[in-house]
C-alpha positions in Angstrom: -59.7 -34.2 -52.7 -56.9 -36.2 -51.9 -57.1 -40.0 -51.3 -56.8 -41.1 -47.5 -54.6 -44.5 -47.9 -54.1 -46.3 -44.4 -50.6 -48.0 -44.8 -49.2 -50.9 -42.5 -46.1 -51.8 -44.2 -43.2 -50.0 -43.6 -41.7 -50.8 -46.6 -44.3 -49.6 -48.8 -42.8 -48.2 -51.4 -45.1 -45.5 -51.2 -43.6 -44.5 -48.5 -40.1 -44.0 -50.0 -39.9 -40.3 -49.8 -40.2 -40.7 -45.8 -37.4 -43.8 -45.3 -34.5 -42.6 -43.4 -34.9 -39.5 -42.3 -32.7 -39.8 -39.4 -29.7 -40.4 -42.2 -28.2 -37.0 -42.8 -25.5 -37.9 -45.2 -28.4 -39.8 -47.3 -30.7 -37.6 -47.1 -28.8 -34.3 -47.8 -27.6 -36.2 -51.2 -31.1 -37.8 -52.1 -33.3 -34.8 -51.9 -32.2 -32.2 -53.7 -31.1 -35.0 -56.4 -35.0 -36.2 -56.5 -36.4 -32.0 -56.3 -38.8 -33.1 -52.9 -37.8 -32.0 -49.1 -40.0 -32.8 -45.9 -42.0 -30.3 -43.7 -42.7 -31.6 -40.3 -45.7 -30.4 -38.0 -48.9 -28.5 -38.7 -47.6 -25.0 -39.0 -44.5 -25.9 -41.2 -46.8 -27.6 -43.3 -49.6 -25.0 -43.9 -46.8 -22.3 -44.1 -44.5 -24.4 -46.9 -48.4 -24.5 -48.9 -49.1 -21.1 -48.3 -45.3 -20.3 -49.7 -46.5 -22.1 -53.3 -44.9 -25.1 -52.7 -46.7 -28.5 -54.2 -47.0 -31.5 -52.3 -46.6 -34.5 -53.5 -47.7 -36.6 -50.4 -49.0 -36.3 -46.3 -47.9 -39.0 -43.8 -50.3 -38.1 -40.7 -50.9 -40.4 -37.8 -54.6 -40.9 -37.2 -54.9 -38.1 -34.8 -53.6 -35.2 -37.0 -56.4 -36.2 -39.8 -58.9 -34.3 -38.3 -56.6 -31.1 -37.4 -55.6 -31.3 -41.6 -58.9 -32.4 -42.8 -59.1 -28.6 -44.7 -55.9 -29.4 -46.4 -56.8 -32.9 -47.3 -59.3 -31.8 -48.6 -57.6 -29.6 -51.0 -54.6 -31.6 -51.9 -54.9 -34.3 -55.3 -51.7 -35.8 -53.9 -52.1 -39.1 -51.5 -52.4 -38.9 -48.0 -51.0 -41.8 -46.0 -52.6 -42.6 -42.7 -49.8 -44.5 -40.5 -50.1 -45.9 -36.8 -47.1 -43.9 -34.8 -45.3 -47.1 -34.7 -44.7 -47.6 -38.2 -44.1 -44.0 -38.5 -41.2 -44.6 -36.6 -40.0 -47.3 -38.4 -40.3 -45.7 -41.4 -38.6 -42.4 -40.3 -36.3 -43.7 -37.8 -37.5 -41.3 -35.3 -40.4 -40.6 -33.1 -42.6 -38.1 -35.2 -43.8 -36.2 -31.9 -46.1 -33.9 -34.5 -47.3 -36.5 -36.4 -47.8 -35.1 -39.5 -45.0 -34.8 -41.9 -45.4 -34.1 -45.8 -43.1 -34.5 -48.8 -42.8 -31.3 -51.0 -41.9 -30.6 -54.0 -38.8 -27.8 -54.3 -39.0 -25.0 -56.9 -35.6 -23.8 -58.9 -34.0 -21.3 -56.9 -33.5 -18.0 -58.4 -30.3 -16.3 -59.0 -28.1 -14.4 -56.9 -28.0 -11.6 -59.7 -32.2 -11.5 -59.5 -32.2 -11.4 -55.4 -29.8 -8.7 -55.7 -31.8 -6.4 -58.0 -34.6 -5.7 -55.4 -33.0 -6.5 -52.4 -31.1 -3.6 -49.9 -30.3 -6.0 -46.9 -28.6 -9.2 -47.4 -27.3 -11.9 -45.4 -24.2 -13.7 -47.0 -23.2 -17.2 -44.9 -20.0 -18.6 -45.5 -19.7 -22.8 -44.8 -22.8 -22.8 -42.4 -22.8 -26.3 -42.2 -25.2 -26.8 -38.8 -29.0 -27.3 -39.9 -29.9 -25.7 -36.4 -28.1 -22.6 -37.0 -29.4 -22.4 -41.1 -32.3 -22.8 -39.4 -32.1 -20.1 -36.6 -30.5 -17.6 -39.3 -33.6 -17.6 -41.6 -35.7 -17.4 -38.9 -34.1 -14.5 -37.3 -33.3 -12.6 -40.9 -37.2 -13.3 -41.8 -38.1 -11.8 -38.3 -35.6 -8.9 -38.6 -36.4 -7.3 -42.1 -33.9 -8.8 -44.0 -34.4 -9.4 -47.9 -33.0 -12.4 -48.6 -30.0 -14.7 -48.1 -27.4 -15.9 -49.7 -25.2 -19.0 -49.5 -21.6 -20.0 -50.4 -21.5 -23.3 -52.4 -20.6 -25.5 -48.8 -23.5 -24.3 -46.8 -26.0 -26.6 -45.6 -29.5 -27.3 -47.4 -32.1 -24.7 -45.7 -34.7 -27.2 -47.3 -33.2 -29.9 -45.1 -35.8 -31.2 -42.3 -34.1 -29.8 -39.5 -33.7 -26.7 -40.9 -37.2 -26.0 -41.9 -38.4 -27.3 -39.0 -36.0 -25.0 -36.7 -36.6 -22.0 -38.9 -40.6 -22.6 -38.6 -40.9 -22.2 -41.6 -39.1 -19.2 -42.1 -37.3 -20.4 -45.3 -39.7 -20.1 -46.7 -40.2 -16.4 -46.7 -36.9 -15.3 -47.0 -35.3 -15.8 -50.7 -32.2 -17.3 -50.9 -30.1 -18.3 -53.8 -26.6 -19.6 -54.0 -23.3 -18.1 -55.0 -21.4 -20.2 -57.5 -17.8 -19.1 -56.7 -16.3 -18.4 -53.6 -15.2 -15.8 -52.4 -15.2 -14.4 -56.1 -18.9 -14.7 -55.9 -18.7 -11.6 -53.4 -17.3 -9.4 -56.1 -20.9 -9.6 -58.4 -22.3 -8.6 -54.6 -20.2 -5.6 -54.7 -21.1 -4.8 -57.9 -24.8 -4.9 -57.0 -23.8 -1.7 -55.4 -23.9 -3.5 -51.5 -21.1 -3.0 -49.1 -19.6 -5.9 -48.0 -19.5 -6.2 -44.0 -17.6 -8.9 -42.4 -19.0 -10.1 -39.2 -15.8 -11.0 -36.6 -15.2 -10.9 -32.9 -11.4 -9.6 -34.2 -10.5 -6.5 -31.9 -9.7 -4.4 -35.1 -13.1 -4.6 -36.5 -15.7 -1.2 -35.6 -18.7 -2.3 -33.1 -22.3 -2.6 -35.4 -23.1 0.9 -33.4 -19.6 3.0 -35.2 -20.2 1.4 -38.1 -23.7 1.9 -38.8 -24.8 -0.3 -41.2 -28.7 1.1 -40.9 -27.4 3.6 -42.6 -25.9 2.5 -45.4 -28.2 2.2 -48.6 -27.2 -1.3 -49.2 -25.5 -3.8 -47.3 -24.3 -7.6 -47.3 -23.7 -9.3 -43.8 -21.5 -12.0 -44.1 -21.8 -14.7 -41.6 -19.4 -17.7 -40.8 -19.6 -21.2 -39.4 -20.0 -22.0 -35.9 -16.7 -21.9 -33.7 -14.2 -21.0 -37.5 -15.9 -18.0 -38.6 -15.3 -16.6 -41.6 -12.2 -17.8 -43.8 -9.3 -15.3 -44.1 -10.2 -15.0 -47.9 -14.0 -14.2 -46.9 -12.3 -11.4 -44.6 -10.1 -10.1 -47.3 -13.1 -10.0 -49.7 -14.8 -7.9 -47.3 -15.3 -3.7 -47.5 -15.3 -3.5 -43.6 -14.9 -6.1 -40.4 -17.4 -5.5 -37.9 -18.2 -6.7 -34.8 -20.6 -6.9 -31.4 -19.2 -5.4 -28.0 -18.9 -8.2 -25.8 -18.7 -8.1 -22.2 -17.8 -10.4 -19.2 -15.3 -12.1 -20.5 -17.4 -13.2 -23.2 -15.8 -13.7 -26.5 -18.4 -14.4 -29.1 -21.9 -15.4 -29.1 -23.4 -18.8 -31.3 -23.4 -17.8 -34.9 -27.2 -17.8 -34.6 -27.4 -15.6 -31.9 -24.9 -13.0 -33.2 -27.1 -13.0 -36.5 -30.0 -11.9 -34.8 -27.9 -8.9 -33.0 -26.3 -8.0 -36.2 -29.8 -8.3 -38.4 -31.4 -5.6 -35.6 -28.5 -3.4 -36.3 -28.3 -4.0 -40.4 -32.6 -3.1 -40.2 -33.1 -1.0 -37.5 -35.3 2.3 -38.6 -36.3 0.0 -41.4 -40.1 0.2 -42.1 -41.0 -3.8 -41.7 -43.9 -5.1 -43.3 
């Protein structure tokens, strides 16, 4: 059972894993550095559990104690009972869920290992917005694809925002990240996938000519909010597809054209 610590210090050192969480630039380099990342809110929590994932603390205002008491009870790691107040001062924020917990990460696997098993991957390209990490794994998780993988400038799914935005969706969707780019695409293609390059460009085929659902194994590649992909990503590609727009409309938020594009990647999949 873990221990129940009521702390009124903000700067309890205790507390360190939780200090500025509100400090992107600090926070991105400090937590994969120290192996932990923070899951906000029930559900997040009890899912990052579920996925394996040890914790190493709980920071729970006094009215979430009751709602966690079953994984109190469970955890040998410290559970630090804080009033809102200091919560904020700790965080920086207002911790509307109360309940945040430090986890511990586990070494990601290799893009060679996801590739083995996998038939329908998502490849991002400088996804740099933790909303739209985020909303990707949480649309690929709800859309059947196999795992996901990330050029070396992408954002940290692991990041707060990202978890928290994904609901916990990162953690069911593998991920790994490519060491090169775009030369890290060619070990994709070799991995038998074909390579399709998501773009609102004219001379790409609409999702529905090319049919990706068909193919035996594919690779979406996805790029960052308002660039897209780079030219070299483009290049590296087999084929440039893209979504039929209407309107007017010229291209949807990179989240929202990954969920379009995942249905058409899946669809006729058996989902599980």
């Amino acid at each position: 059972m873990a221990d129940l610590i009521t702390v009124e210090d903000p700067d309890d050192p205790r507390l360190r894993d939780y200090t500025g969480l509100t400090d992107v630039e600090l926070r991105r380099k400090r937590e994969p550095a120290e192996g932990l990342f923070i899951a906000e809110g029930e559900k997040v929590i009890r899912r990052a559990k579920e996925a394996g994932y040890e914790m190493r603390s709980m920071l729970l205002s006094a009215k979430w104690i009751d709602v966690m008491r079953d994984v109190i009870d469970e955890l040998p790691a410290p559970v630090y009972a804080v009033s809102p107040e200091l919560a904020e001062q700790v965080t920086g924020y207002h911790v509307h869920r109360g309940a945040l917990a430090s986890m511990q990460r586990k070494p990601l696997p290799t893009a060679a290992e996801l590739l083995r098993s996998a038939r329908r991957v998502v490849v991002m390209e400088s996804v740099n917005d933790h909303t739209n990490i985020g909303a990707i794994f949480r649309s690929a998780a709800a859309l059947g694809m196999d795992a996901v993988l990330l050029s070396p400038d992408c954002a940290d799914p692991l990041y707060r925002r990202s978890v928290k935005v994904s609901m916990g969706a990162v953690f069911s969707v593998p991920y790994a990240r490519l060491e090169t780019w775009p030369k890290g695409l060619e070990s994709v293609r070799e991995a038998g996938f074909t390579l399709l390059a998501l773009t609102p460009d004219e001379k790409a085929r609409t999702l529905d000519e090319a049919a990706p659902h068909r193919m035996d194994r594919v690779a979406l590649m996805l790029g960052a909010e308002g660039d897209g992909l780079s030219t070299q990503a483009l290049v590296a590609a087999d084929e440039w597809v893209r979504i039929p727009m209407a309107h007017g409309v010229d291209s949807l938020n990179v989240g929202a054209a990954a969920a379009v594009a995942f249905y058409a990647v899946a669809s006729g999949r058996p989902q599980s």
